[in-house]
Residue, then its C-alpha position, 0 to 999 in steps of 0.5 A: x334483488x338487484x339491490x342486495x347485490x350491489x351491497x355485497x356478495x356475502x348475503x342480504x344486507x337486511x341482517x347485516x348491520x355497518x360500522x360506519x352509518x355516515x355518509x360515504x366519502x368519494x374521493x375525485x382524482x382532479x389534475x393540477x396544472x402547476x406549468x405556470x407557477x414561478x417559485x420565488x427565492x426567500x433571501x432569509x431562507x437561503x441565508x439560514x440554508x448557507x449558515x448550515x452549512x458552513x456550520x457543518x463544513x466547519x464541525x466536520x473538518x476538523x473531525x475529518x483531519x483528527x480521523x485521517x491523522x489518526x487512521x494515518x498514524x496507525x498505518x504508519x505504525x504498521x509500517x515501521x512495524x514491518x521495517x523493523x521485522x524486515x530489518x530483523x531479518x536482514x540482520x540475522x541473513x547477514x550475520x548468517x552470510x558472514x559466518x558462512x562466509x568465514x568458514x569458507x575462508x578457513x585455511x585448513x578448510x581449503x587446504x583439505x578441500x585441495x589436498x582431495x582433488x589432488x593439489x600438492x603445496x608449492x615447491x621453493x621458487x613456484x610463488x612469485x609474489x606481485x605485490x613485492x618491488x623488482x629489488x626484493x624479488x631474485x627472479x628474472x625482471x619481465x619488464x623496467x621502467x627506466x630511461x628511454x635512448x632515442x636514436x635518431x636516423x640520417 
């Protein structure tokens, strides 16, 4: 009985019959002390391995500069795009500033501005003009230029 339980817990095996009729294989788990190996260098081996690479270095350079220069040349594009629409912009702002500008600047507009605040137009004689030279105007002379007389002291 001992022996029909160590086969299995699913019966006897009298009336079972196995896949497998070999021998079992039994498997040993065996440490391996490999501390005392020295790898050694294969010159040709080492010599493929840095072909590989430049090879690579050399096919994947160019492949980046045409992509960096294309992504660039896409983020410049975008870049002149918003230029132009904020060129657009400023242009349409001024061309709004300077309508604005000469309908503040209109004489009737000021005129009827000052008329409702209660200003009246200058009398004859009430504009003195500073820009015109001392001979032209007939008003009073504030200040002349001419020569200087020195006195001297005793």
């Amino acid at each position: 009985m001992a022996a029909a339980a160590a086969v299995g817990s699913h019966g006897p095996a009298v009336g079972r019959r196995s896949f497998w009729t070999g021998t079992p294989e039994i498997y040993f788990a065996k440490a391996i002390d490999n501390s005392r190996l020295v790898k050694m260098d294969d010159p040709q081996r080492g010599r493929e391995r840095r072909q590989f690479c430049a090879a690579l270095v050399f096919f994947f350079l160019p492949v980046f500069g045409y992509t960096w220069q294309h992504f660039r040349a896409i983020e410049y594009g975008y870049q002149i795009e918003a230029a132009k629409r904020e060129l657009s912009g400023l242009t349409e702002m001024n061309r709004a500033l300077r309508l604005e500008d000469a309908s503040l600047r209109n004489p009737e507009r000021i005129d009827a501005l000052a008329r409702r605040i209660g200003l009246m137009p200058p009398e004859p004689g009430q504009v003195i003009r500073m820009d015109a030279s001392a001979s032209d105007s007939q008003g009073p002379i504030m200040a002349d230029a001419g020569s200087v007389t020195v006195i001297a002291g005793q």
